[in-house]
N, C-alpha and C positions, 0 to 999 in steps of 0.2 A: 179602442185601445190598440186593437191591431192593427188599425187602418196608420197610429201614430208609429211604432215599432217601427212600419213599415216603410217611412216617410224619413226616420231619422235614420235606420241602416243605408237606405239610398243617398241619401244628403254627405253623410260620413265617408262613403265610399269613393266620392269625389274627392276628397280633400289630398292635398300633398303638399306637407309641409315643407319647409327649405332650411330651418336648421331650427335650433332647440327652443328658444321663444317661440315659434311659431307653435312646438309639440307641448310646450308648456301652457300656451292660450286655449289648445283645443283638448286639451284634458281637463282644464278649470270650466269650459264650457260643457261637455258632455259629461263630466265625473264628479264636477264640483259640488260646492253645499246645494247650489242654485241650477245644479245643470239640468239635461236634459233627461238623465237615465234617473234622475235623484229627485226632480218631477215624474216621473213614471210609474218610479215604488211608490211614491206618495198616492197615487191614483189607484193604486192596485187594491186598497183595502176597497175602494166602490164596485170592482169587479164581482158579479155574482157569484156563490158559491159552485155551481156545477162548472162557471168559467175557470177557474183560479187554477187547475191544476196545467189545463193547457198553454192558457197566456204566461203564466210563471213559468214555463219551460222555456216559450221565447222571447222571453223579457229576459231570462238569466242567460241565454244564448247569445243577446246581443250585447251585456253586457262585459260576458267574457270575451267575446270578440272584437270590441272597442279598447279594452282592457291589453288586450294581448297584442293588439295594432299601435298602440303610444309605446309599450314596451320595444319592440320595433325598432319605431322612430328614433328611441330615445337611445340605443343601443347604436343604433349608424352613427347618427349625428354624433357623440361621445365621441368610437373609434375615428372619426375624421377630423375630430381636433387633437387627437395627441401628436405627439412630434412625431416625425417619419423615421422610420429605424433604430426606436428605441421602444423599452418595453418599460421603462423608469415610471412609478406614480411620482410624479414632480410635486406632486403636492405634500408626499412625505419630509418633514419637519428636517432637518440635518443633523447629522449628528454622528460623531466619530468612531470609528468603523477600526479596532485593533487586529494588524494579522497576526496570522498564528506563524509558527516556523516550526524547520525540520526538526525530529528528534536526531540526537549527535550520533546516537548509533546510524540511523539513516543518512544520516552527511557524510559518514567514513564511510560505511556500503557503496553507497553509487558513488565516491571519489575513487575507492580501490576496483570496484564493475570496470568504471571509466578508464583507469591507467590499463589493468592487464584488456581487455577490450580493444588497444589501441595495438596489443601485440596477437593479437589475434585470438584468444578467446571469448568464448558465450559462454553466456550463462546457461546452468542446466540447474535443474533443481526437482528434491524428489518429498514422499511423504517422513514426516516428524515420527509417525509410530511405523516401525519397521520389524524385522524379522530377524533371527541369528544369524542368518545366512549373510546378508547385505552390512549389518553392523560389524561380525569377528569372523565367522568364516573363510568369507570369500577376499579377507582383510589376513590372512594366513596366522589367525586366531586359533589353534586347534583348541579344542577340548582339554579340561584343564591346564591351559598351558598360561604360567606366572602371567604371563601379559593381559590375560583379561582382568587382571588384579588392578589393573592402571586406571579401569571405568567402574567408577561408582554408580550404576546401572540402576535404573527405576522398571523393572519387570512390570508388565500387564498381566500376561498368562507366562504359564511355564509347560510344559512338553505339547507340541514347539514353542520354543521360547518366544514372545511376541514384545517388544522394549520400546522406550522412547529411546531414541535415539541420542547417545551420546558423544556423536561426532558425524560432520557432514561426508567421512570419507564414506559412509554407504550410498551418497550420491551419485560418486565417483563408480562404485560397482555398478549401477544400472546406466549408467556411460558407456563402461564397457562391457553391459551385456547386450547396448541395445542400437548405440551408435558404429558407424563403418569408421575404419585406420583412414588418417591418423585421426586422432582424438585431444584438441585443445581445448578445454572446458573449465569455467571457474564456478564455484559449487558454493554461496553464500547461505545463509539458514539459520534457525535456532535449535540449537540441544541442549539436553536436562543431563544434569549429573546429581546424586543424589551426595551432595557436600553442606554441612555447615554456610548459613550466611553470612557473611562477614564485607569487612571492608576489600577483600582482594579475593572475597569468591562468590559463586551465588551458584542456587540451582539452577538456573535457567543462564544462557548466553547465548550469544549468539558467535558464530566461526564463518572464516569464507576459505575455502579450501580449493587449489587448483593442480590441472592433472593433461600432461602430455606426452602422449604416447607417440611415436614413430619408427621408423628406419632411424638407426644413427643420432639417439640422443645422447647426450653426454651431461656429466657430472657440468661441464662447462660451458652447457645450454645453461643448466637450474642457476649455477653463478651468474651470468649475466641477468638470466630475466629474475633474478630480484634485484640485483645491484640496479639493472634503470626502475623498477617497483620503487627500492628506498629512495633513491633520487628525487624519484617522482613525489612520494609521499609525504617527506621532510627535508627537499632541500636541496640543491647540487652538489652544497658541500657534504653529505652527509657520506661516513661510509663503514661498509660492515667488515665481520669475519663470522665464518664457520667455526664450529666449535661440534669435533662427536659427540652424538648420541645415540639413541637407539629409538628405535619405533619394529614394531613386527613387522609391516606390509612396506618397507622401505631398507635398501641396503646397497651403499652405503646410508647411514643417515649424519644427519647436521642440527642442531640448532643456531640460527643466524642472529648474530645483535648489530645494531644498530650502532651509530657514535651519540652520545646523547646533547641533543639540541641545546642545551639549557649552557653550558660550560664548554662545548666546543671540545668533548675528549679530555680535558683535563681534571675533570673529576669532582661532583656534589654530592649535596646528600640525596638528589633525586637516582642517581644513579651507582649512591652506596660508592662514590670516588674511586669507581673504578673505568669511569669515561665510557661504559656499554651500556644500552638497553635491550636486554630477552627482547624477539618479538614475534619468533615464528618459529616452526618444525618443519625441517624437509629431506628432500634424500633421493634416489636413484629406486623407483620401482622395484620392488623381489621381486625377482624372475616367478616364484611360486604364484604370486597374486596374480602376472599376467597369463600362467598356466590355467589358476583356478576361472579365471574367466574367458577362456577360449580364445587367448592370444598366443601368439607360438613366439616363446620367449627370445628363441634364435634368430630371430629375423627381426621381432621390435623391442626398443628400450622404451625408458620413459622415467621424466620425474614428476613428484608432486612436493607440494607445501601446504603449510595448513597454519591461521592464523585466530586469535580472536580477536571481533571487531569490538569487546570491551576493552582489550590491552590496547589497540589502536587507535583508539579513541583517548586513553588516559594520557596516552604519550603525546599526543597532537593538541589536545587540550589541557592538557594538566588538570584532569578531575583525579582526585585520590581516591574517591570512595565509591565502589561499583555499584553500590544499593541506589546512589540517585539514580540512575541509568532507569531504574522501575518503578521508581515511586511517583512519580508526574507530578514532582511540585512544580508549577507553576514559574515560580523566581529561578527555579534552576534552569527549565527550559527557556525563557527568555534572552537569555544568555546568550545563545545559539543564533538570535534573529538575523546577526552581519556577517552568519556565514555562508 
């Protein structure tokens, strides 16, 4: 029995097959019903009892070793027929493959990234759960002062107050505590307010806010860089006005409307026939805010804006109801594939 083992690892050891018929002949001869190793066990039960333990060791050694030699074979030969520079199973059946597409808030995000981007802001972006300091503070938020009545605040802890964040102007504060003059940065994100759901609110939204600081900024820097913004956003013909308002960490301030796409200014019910659309908050930095973050007001201005990319999206899309925006039906996001 050993003088055979001996005879057919030798014999085996010669062979080299040339593609996969040939690994397929010499595995039906040595592994088959009839083979060589499958004669061998059949012989084994003659073997004497004080033999068996030895010859069973290298009977199963040369078994595993033949065994493990077609695997091999069969392994090369395979990777040498598939096609060259592709990783495709061609043999998988066909069968239609549907894409997904962007969510609409994400097609407004990187379309608005993309326009201010082009005037030379980056993007900066900071954490969702923040601190008083960064949300009203350093936003010339004092302590009981009416204006934090304006955020319906979702508190974590309290003394120190620790929040989700209700607006991305604390972005803007770690901007300017952390970045060197000037400072041109657009601040995209989600914030929580704790509001009723409804069709024109939600807890959750998302805002893209931006903020530039220098030598010699003017009321009539913030004018232009949204006049080409609207341009950009809805159109050539489109155009805005200013209209006062108030914000704490901004003075002067503005709310800016839009002319409304739909009627061309003359007036629908999308736009309540008064030919505007609301669509943004902005203003000339307070002097205070660039104190409280160690900018020396005498020497830099600076304005900012601040937007949401739900109202942005409603106006560009004509979605009326902000809850789709969260629900992932499926049909509504479909919608969105040709854009």
């Amino acid at each position: 029995m050993e003088e055979r083992i001996k005879q057919i690892r030798e014999t085996f050891s010669t062979l080299d097959p040339k593609d996969l018929q040939s690994v397929e002949k010499i595995r039906v001869e040595y592994l088959g019903r009839n083979g060589y190793l499958t004669k061998l066990f059949d012989d084994f039960k003659n073997i004497p009892n004080e033999k068996k333990k030895e010859v069973g060791k290298i009977l199963n050694q040369l078994k595993s070793e033949i065994t493990d030699k077609i695997e091999t074979w069969k392994n090369v030969f395979s990777e040498s027929t598939k096609p060259k520079g592709t990783n495709l199973d061609l043999s998988l059946e066909e069968y239609p493959f549907e894409f997904g597409t962007r969510h609409p808030i994400s097609l407004v995000k990187n379309e608005l990234v993309e326009i201010f981007k082009y005037l030379g802001f980056t993007v900066y972006e900071g954490p969702e759960i923040e601190d008083d300091w960064h949300v009203f503070s350093a936003l010339n938020f004092p302590e009981e002062h009416p204006a934090r009545d304006m955020q319906d605040t979702f508190f974590i802890e309290k003394k120190p107050d620790i929040l989700l964040r209700t607006h991305t102007s604390s972005v803007q504060v770690r901007s300017m505590e952390k970045e060197k003059l000037p400072i041109r940065v657009i601040c995209p994100g989600r914030v929580f307010r704790n509001e009723a759901i409804s069709a024109r609110a939600h807890c959750i939204f998302h805002q893209i806010e931006g903020l530039y600081i220098d030598k010699d900024v003017s009321f009539a820097d913030l004018k232009q860089t949204l006049l080409y913004f609207a341009k950009e956003m809805f159109g050539s013909e489109t155009k805005i006005r200013l209209r006062p308002s108030y914000f704490p960490f901004t003075e002067p301030s503005a709310e800016m409307d839009v002319s409304c796409k739909l009627c061309g200014g003359k007036g629908c019910s999308v736009c309540k026939y008064t030919g505007w659309l609301e669509v943004l908050g902005c203003g000339m930095v307070d002097p205070n805010v660039l104190e409280l973050n160690g900018i020396d007001s005498k020497i830099y201005s600076g304005f900012a804006f601040g937007m949401g990319l739900e109202r942005i999206a409603m106006l560009k899309y004509q979605v009326r109801d902000l809850r789709l925006y969260f629900e992932n039906d499926v049909r509504f996001l479909k919608q969105f594939k040709n854009y």
